[in-house]
N, C-alpha and C positions, 0 to 999 in steps of 0.2 A: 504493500500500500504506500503510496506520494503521502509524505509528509509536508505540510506546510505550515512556517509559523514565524512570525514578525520579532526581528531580533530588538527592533526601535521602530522612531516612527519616519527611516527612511528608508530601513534595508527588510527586507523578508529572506529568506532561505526556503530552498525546495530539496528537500530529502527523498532522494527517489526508492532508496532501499534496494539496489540490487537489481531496478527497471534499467537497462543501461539504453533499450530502444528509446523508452519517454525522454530520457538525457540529449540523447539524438533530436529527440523533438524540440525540447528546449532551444537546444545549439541553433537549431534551423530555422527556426520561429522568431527567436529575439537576436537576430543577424540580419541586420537591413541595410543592403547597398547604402551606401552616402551618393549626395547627387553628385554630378560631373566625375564623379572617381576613376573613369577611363581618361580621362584628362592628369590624373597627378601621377607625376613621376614615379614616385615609394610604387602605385599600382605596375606604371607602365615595368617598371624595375623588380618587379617581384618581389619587395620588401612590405606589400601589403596587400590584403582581400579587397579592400574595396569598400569594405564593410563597418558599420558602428557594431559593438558588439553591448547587448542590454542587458549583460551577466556578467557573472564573477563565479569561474569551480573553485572553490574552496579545498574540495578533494576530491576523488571518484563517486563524492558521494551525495555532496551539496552544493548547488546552486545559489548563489546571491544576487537575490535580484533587485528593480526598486520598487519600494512598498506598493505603489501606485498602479504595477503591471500587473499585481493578482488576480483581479477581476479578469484579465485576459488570460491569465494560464485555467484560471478555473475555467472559463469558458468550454478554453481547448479540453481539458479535463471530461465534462460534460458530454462532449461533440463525441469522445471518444468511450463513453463509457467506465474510464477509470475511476476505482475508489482512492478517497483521498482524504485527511482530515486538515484543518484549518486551525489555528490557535490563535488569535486577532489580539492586537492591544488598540484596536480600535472599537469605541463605543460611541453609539447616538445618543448624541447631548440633549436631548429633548429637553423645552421649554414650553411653559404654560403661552399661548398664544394672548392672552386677553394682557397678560402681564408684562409682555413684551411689545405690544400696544400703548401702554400705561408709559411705558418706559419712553417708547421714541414721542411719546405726548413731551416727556420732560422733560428732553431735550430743547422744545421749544425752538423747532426749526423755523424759521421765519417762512414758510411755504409746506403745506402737506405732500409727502413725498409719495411717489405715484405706486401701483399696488404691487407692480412687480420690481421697486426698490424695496419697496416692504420685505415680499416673499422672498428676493434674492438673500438680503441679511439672513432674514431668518434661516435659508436655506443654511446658508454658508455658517452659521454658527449651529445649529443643528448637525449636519453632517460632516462638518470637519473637513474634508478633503473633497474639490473640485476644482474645474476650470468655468467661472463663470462668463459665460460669452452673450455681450452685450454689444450693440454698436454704438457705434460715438455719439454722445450726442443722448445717453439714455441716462448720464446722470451717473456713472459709475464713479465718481468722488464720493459723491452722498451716499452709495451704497456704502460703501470704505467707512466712512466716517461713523454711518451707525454700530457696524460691525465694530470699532473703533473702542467704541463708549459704549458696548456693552461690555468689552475686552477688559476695558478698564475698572469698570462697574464690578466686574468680577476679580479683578487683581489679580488679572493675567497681564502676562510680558507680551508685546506684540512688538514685528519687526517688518514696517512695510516698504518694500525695494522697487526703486523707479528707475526709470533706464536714463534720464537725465537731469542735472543739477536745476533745470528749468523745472521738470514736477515738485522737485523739492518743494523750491518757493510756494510754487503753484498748486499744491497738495495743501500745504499749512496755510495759505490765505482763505482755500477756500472752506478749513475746516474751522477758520474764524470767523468766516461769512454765514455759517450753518448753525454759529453761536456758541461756540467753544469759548468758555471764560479762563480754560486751566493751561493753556498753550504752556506760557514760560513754565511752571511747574510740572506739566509731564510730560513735553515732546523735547526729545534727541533729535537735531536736523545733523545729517552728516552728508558731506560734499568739498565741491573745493571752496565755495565761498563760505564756506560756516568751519571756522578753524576752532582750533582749541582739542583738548585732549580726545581721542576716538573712545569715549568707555561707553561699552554697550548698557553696561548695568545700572548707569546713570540713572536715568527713568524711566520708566515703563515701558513707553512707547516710540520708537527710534523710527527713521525716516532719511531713506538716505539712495543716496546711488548703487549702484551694482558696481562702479567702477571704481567707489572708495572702500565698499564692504569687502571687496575681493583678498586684500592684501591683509585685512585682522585673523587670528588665530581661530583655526576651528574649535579649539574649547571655548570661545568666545558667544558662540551661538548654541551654545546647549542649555543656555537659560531662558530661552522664548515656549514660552507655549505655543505662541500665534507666528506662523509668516505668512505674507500677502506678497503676490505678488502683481504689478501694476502693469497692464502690457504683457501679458502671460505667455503672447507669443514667442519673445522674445528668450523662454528659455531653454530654448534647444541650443544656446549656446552653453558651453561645457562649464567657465564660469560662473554663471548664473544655475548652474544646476548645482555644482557645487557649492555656493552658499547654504541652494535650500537643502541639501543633503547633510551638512552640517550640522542645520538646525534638528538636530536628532530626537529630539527631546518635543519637539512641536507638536503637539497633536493637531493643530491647524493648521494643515497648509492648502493655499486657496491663489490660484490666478484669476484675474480681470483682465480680459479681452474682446477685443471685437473682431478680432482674428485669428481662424482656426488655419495652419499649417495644412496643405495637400498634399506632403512629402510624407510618405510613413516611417522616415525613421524622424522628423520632426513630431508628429503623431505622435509616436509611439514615446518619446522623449516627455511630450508635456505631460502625457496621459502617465508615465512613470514616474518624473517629480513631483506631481502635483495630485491627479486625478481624473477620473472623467469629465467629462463638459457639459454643462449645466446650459438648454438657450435658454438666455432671459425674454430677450428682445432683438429683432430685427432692423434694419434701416427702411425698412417696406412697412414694418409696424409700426415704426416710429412715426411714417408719414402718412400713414391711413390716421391715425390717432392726430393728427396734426402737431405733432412734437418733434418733427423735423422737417427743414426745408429740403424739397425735392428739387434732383440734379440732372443739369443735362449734360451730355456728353458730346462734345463739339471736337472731329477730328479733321485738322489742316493736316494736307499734304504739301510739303513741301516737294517740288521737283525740282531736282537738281538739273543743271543745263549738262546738252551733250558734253560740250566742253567739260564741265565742273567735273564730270562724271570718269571721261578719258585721264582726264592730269592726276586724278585719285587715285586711281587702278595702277597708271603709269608708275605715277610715286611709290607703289607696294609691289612695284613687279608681276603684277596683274593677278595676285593672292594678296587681299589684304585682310588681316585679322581680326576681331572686334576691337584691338586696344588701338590699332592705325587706323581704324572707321572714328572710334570714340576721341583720338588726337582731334582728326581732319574736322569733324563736325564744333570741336571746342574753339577748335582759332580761326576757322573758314571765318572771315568779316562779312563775305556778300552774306551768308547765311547766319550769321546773328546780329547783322544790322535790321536786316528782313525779321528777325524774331523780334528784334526790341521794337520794331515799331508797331505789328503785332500787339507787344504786349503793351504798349504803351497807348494803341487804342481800345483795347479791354477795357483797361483800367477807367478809364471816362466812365464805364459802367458801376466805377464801386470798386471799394477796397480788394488788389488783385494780392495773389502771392505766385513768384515765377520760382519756381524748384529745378535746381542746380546739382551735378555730383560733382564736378571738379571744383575746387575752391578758384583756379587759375579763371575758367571759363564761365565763374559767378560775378567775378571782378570785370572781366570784359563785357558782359552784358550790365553791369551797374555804371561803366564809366559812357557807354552808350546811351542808356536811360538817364544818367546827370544831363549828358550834353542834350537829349531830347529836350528833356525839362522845362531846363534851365537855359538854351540859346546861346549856352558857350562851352566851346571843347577846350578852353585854356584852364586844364588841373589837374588835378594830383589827388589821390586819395595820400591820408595820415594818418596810420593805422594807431599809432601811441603818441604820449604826449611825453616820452623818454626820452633821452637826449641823443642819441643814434638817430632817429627817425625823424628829431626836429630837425638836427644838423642838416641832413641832406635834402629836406626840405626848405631848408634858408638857403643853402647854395643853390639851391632849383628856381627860391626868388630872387635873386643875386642878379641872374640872369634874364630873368623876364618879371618884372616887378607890379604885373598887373596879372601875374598867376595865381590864381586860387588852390586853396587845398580843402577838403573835404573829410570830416570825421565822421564816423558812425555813431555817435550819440548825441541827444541834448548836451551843452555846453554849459552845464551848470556853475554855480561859483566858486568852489572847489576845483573845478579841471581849468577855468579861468587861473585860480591862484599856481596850480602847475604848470600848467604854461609860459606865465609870466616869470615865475623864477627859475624853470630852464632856459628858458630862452636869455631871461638876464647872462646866464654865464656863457652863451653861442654866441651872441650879438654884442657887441661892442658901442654900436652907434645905438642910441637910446631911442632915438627916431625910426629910425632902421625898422629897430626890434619890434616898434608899435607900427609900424605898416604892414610888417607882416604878419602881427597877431591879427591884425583887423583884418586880412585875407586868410585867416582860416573859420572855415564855414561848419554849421552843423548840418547833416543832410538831411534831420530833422525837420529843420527850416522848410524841405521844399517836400515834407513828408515821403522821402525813401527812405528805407534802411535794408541795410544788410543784416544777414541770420547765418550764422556759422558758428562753428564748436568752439574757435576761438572767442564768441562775443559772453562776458563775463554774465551771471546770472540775472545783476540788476537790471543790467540792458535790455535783457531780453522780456522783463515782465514790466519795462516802462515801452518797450513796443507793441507787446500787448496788452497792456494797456490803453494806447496810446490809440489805437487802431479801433476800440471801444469806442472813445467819444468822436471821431471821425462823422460829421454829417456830408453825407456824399453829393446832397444837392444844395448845399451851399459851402463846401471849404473841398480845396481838390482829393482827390481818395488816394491813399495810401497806396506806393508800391516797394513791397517786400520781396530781398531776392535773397533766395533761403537753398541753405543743403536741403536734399531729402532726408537724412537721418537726423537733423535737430527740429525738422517741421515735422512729419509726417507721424509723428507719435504724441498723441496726448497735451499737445500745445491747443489751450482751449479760447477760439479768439470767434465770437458769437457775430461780428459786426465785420464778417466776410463774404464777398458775391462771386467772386473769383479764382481759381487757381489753374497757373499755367507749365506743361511740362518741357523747361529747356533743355532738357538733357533725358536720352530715353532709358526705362526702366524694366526689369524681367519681374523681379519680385511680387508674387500675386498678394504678401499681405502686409508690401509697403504700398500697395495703389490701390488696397481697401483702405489703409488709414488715412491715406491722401485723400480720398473722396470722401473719407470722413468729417475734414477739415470744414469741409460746403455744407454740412447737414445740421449744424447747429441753428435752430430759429433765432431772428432780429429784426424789429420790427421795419427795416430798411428794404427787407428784398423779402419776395414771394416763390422765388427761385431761383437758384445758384448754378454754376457753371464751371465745368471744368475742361479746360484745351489741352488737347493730347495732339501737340506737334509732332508728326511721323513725318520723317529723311526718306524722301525715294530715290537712290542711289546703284539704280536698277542698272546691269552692267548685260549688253546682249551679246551674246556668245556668234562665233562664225558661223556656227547650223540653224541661229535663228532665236535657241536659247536663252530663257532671262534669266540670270544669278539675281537671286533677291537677297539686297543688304543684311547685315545681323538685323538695326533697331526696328527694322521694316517687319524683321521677323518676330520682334520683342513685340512688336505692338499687334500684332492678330492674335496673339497670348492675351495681352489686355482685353481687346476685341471680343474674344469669348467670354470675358468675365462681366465684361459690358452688358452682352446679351443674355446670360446667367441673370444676371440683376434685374432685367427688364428695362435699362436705364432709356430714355428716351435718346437716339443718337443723332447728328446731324453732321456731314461731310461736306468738306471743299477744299478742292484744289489749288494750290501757287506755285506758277512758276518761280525758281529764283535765275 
């Protein structure tokens, strides 16, 4: 008989007793190709299978698996008629319903929270282990926050992990908005902007990045009852599992998402650290219920010119790769002068955000969009107001003295007073110094801004902010040009009508959270839009054949997902 029994709350063991064929099964079953792995060398080289493996032999005789995967071995168990016994350290928390009513009454949220935030808590503190899958837009903070303050109500340890120093902020604001009086006294924030000693034990309830918890000690996390984890998708990365794997001792652990992984060793990852997937709510449900604005999906093609298309192919020896497709489309000028102007009539429509992967070719489409603006190409962005990048911005106006430079933030009194006394030590002529502070601009001013991993935490929640009180028909609307990896997760900016893609994407559940961006209701728009710019960089062969581009091919991927959703579509063609 298969023995089965929970050594913690993240590992289980299977004692097969002498079945050595079930072993076989195991082996076979929790061994799942990794994607692209014909592509990596250790494969190509025979120094790897190919494979994620979702086990640990201990001996010839036991299995270690994670907690999370039991329901699927039981399954298979089932399927095949083996006997088996089970020994759980998991129990259902059950709670008086009327009293856990009572409870979210006391909180005294300044709005009744809707029935499946309700059920979801409950869900989630009853059953302890799940992936709760919600879409953007359905209020998954407020879910957090009551699970939170019942956590605490009970004087449990709780440890909730976000995938960036922007939720941080933006987790704690909003759990001050929902009327949390106890903030300084029981929330841990840990990231790069909140210094000071990393101690987990500090108070109750910690809150922190995945990128600063990585490096503390695993006996550090054996004192949590509770982990949550924010963006649940996100942890099929080895890191973020090994936090939660850590936390051994947890009997809660709970993902929040709006997207479910189609890859099954990503699958099978969330469903092993965490649990099954719980749907709450839909983005289809949100907008029958009218609690989400509905999106359309507007696909430009760009054509490239015969020319454009011959010099490309030329330059790559007529095999070009996606990283020399991904170069050619980042610094081509015809083709992202043609994008900025694109996006820069969008934007007339309302608050746009253009989503960037290279930081190099987010800078060429922002110095673009300044000169649109603003009706002058003479400048410079200033990335710091430290004395390296002032220097060479004063030798810059040394030279042409009617040069502008441009920063990425409000110009506050403080970055005034920095300024002024580096600059005192580069500049010699006191005149000098004050003609060229008075030519450096906030790009604030002309409402852009930039979004990248470099832009420190405060920036990033005074642009969104910022982007909030934006009235679109009387003061010009915002244009934000943003990485996909610090926009497209869980940045929650309600008073948005736009989002445009300058750079193409494969990943199917970072252009679900991108189109989740659009689905927050405001009372500015009655529908949202989002531009999915596709390269046709179609190459015809001597027998008549058409090679179609990678992003060309990235985007009929989208394409399906599009029509999966039912999303309303609409196409047009440009030449470039």
């Amino acid at each position: 008989m298969i023995e089965i029994y929970d050594v913690n709350e993240s590992f289980t063991h299977i004692k097969i007793n002498g079945d050595i064929d079930y072993g076989k099964i195991i082996i076979d079953t929790l061994s799942v190709f990794e994607e692209g792995y014909m592509y990596s060398a250790l494969y190509r080289s025979h120094c790897w299978d190919g494979k994620k493996h979702f086990y640990d032999i201990l001996d010839n005789q036991i299995f270690q698996i994670p907690k999370g995967l039991v329901k699927y071995i039981e399954k298979d168990l089932h399927s095949r008629n083996k006997e088996y016994t089970y020994k759980t350290t998991t129990t259902k928390n059950i709670i008086d319903e009327d009293e856990f009513d009572e409870f979210i009454k006391s909180l005294e949220i300044p709005f009744e929270p809707y029935d499946y935030q309700r059920q979801a808590a409950l869900d989630m503190i009853q059953d302890k282990r799940m992936v709760i899958k919600a879409a953007t837009g359905a209020g998954k903070s407020l879910i957090i926050y009551i699970f939170c303050m019942w956590m605490l109500k009970e004087n449990k340890r709780t440890i909730l992990v976000v995938p960036s120093i922007g939720l941080v902020t933006q987790m704690a604001s909003d759990f001050v908005d929902y009327g949390w009086k106890n903030k300084d006294r029981d929330l841990k924030q840990i990231g790069s902007e909140f210094k000071g000693k990393k101690d987990l034990s500090e108070k109750p309830l910690v809150l922190g990045t995945w990128q600063s918890l990585q490096y503390m000690k695993k006996s550090e996390f054996e004192i949590f009852d509770c982990i949550l984890v924010d963006e649940g998708h996100k942890v099929r990365g080895d890191t973020l599992k090994n936090i939660t794997n850590n936390a051994v001792n947890a009997e809660w652990k709970i993902g929040l998402t709006g997207t479910i992984p189609r890859t099954r060793v990503d699958k099978l990852q969330l469903l092993g650290t965490l649990g099954n997937v719980k749907n709450v709510i839909n983005a289809g449900g949100l907008i029958e219920r009218g609690l989400a604005t509905d999106v359309d999906i507007n696909c430009i093609y760009l054509k490239h010119s015969n020319f454009m298309v011959d010099e490309f192919y030329r330059n790559n020896n007529n095999k070009p790769k996606y990283p020399d497709e991904e170069k050619y489309l980042a610094t081509n000028l015809v083709r992202n002068k043609k994008v900025s102007k694109i996006l820069m009539k969008i934007s007339q429509r309302g608050n746009t955000i253009g989503l960037f992967t290279k930081t190099a070719h987010g800078e060429l489409i922002l110095k673009i969009v300044i000169e649109e603006r603003t009706g002058n190409g003479n400048f410079n962005l200033l990335h710091k107001f430290t004395p390296k990048p002032l220097k060479e911005a004063y030798e810059e106006f040394q030279k042409d003295k009617t040069k502008l430079f441009y920063v990425n933030k409000k110009l506050e009194l403080p970055d005034r007073k920095k300024l002024l006394t580096n600059m005192t030590k580069i500049a010699l002529d006191e005149k000098d110094r004050d003609e060229f502070i008075k030519n450096v601009k906030s790009l604030d001013d002309e409402n852009i801004f930039f979004y990248n991993g470099s832009v420190d935490a405060e920036t990033r929640e005074y642009i969104r902010q910022k982007l909030e009180t934006i009235d679109k028909d009387h003061q010009t609307p915002a244009i934000v040009i943003a990485n996909y990896s610090v926009m497209s997760t869980g940045i929650s900016i309600k008073n948005l009508h736009n989002v445009v893609l300058l750079s193409s994407l494969k990943a199917y559940t970072t252009i679900v959270q991108v189109i989740g961006r659009l689905l927050r209701l405001h009372k500015s728009k009655s529908r949202a839009s989002m531009y999915d710019l596709v390269d046709i960089i179609d190459k015809v062969g001597k027998r008549g054949g058409v090679t179609q581009n990678y992003v060309q091919k990235h985007f009929y991927q989208r394409l399906e997902y599009y029509r999966e959703e039912k999303y309303k579509i609409h196409e047009k063609e440009i030449a470039l």
